[in-house]
C-alpha positions in Angstrom: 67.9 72.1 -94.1 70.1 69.4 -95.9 70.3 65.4 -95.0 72.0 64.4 -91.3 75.9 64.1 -91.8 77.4 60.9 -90.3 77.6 62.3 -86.5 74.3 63.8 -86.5 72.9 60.4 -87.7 75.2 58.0 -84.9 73.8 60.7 -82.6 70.3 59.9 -83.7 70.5 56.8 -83.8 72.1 56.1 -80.0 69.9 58.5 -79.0 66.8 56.3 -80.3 68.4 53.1 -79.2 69.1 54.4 -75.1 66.0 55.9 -75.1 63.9 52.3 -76.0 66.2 50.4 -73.9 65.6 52.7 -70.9 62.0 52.7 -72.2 61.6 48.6 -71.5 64.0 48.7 -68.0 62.8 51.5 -65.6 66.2 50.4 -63.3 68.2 51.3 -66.4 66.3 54.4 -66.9 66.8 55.4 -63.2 70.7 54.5 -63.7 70.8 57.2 -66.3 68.9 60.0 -65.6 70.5 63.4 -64.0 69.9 63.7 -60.2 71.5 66.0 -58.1 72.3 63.9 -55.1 73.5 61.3 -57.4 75.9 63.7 -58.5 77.0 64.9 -55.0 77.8 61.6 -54.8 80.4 61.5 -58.0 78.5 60.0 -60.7 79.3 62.6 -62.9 78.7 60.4 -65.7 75.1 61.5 -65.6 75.6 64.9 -66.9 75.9 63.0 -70.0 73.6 59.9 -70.1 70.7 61.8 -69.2 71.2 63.4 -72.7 70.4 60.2 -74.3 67.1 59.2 -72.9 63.4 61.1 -72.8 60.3 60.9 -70.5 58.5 59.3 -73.2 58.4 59.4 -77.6 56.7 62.4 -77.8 59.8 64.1 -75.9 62.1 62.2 -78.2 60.5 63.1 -81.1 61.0 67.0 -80.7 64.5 66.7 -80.0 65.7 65.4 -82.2 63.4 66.5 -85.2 65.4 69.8 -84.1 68.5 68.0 -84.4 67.7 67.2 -88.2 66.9 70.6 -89.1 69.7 71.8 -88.2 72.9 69.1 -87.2 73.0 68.2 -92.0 73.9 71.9 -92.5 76.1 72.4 -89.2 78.3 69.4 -89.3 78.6 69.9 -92.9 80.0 73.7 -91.7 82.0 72.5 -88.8 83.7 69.3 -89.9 82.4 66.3 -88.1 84.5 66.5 -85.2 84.0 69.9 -84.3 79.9 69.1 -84.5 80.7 66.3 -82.1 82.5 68.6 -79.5 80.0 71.4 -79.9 77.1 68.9 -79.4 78.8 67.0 -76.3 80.1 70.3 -74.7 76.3 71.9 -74.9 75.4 69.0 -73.2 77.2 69.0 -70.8 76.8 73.0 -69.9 73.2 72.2 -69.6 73.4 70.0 -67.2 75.6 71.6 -65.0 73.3 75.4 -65.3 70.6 72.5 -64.5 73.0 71.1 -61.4 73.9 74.6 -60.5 70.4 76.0 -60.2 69.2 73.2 -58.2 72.2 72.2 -55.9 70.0 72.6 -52.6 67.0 70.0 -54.0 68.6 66.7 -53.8 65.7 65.5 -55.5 65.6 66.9 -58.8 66.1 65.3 -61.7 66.1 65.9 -65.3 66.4 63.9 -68.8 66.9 64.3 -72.6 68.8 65.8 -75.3 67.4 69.4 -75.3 70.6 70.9 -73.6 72.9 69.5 -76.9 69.8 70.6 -79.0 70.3 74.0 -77.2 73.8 74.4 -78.8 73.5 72.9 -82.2 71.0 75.6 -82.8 72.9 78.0 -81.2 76.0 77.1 -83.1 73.7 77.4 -86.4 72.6 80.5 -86.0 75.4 82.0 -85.0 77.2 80.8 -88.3 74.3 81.5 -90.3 72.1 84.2 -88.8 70.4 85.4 -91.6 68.7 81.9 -92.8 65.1 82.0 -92.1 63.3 79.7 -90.0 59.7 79.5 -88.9 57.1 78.1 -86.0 54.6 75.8 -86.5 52.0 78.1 -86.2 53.3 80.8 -88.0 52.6 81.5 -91.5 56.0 83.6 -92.1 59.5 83.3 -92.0 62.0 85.1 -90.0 65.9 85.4 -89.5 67.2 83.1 -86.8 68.8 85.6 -85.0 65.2 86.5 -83.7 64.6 83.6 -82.9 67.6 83.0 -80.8 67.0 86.6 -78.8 63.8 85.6 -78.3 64.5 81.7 -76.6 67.5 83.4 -74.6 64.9 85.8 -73.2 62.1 83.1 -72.3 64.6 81.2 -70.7 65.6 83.9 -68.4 62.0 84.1 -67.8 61.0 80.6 -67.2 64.1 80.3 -65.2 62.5 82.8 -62.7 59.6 81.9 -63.0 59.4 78.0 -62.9 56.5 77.8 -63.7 56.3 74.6 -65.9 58.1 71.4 -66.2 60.5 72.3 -69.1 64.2 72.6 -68.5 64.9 76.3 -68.9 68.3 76.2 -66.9 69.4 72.9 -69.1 68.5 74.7 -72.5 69.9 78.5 -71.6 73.3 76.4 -70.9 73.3 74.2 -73.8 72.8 77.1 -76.2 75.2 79.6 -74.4 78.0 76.5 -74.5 77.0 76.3 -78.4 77.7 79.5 -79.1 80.9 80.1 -77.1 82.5 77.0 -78.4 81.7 77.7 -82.2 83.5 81.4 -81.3 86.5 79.4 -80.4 86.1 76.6 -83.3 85.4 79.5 -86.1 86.7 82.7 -84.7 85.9 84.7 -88.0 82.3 84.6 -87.4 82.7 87.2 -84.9 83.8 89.7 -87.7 81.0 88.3 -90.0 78.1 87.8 -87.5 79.6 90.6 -84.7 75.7 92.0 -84.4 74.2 88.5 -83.7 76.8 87.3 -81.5 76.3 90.3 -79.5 72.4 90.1 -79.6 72.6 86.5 -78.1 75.6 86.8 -75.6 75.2 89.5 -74.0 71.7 89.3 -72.1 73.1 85.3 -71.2 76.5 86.3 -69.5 74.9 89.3 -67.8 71.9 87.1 -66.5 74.4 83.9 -65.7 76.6 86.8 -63.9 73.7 87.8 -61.5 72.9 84.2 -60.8 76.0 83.3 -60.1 77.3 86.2 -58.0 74.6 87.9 -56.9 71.8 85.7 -56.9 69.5 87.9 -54.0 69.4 90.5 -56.8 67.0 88.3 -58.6 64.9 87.5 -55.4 64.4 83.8 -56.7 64.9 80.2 -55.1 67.6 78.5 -56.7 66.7 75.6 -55.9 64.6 74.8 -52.6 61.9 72.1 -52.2 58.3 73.3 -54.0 60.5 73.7 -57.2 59.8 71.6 -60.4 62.0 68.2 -60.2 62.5 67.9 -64.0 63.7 69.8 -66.8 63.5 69.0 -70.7 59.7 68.6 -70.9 58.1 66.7 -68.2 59.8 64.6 -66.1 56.7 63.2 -64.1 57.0 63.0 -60.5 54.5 59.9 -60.8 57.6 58.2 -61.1 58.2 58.5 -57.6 54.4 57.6 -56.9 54.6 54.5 -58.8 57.9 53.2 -56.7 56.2 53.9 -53.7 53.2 51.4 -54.8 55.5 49.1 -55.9 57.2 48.9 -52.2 53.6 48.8 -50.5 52.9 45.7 -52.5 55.8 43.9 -52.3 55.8 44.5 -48.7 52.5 43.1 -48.9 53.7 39.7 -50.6 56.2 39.6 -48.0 54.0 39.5 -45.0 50.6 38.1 -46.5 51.5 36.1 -49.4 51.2 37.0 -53.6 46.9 35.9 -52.7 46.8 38.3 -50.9 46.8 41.0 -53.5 43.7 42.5 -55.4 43.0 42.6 -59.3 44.5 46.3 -58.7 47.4 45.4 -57.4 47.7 42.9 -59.6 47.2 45.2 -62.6 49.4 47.6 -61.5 52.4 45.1 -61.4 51.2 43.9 -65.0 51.1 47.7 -66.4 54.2 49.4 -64.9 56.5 46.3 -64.2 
């Protein structure tokens, strides 16, 4: 791990700044965050944005303490403007597995960074696949290539299984999209680091292959109502609870006057607006 370069840290730093701002202006958080029928509609412009805010610091903070283990060594390896395409291009790929997957729930929506995350560690690993890296938890190091296999496979499998609220389709994207484009940015890894790419690529296409042209093979809904609505770590359909309350009292005001409202109401407006 070495210091951020000077796109990783204009990264982090919009990153941190969007993020607050939509933090203090729900409107400008809703004006920013993926959604599919808000996408139907042309604003395309979300595939990126969402990358640049989080459901809340906790969400920020392990994106981008990725990005600084790994965005020093990688921009340092790629050249700055090859670090900027690679983290811009993952970004995008997430979000349109994440669009793809979910075209037939007009409803879901998704925010944050880890699609771009995806592919800058991606990108690492495939250019160096033999550094070691290891979980929290664990007291022992192993090769990144391991790694890699092994968060390709539990995104296949959360994919399927969607069972939690993390953004499986948005990070299996982002990290494919990583991997491709450093291929085409530094095609001489691929006589160096032939084994890894393989390892990596291979169980992606074939799976993204399946999904795409023969998705009944899989026997899972790609996208029907009952699915989660969020990707990238708990996007909390509250959200939609709290505008709901927010009309009901405002339609209260209108037709009974601001006395009219409890000390619950009341708090509620204080607290979430």
């Amino acid at each position: 791990m070495q210091s951020l370069e000077t796109a990783g840290f204009l990264i982090l730093g919009l990153t941190a700044l969007t993020t607050f701002l939509a933090f203090q202006d729900r409107q400008r958080f809703e004006a920013m965050l993926l959604r599919v029928a808000d996408l139907k509609a042309g604003q395309y412009y979300r595939l990126f944005t969402s990358g640049f805010i989080h459901v809340d610091w906790t969400h920020f903070f392990f994106n981008m303490f990725s990005l600084y283990i790994f965005a020093g060594s990688l921009e340092d390896s790629l050249g700055m403007l090859n670090f900027v395409l690679v983290y811009f291009g993952s970004m995008a790929a997430g979000s349109l597995l994440a669009w793809f997957y979910h075209q037939n729930n007009p409803e879901y929506r998704a925010v944050g960074a880890s699609g771009a995350i995806s592919g800058i560690i991606f990108s690492a690993i495939v250019m160096k696949p033999g550094m070691e890296l290891s979980m929290f938890f664990l007291p022992f190091f192993f090769p990144a290539w391991i790694y890699g296999l092994g968060f390709i496979l539990y995104s296949i499998y959360g994919i399927g299984k969607q069972h939690d609220n993390i953004g499986h389709e948005a990070h299996l994207g982002g990290a494919l999209a990583g991997l491709l484009l450093t291929l085409l940015l530094e095609p001489q890894v691929m006589q160096t680091n032939t084994l890894t790419i393989i390892y990596l690529a291979v169980p992606s296409l074939v799976f993204l292959i399946i999904l795409f042209f023969r998705p009944q093979l899989l026997q899972w809904n790609t996208g029907g109502p009952g699915q989660s609505m969020t990707i990238d770590d708990r996007y909390r359909a509250r959200k939609a609870d709290q505008e709901a309350e927010l009309n009901r009292i405002l339609d209260k005001v209108k037709h009974s006057g601001p006395e009219s409202l409890t000390d619950q109401e009341r708090q509620f407006l204080r607290d979430h607006y």
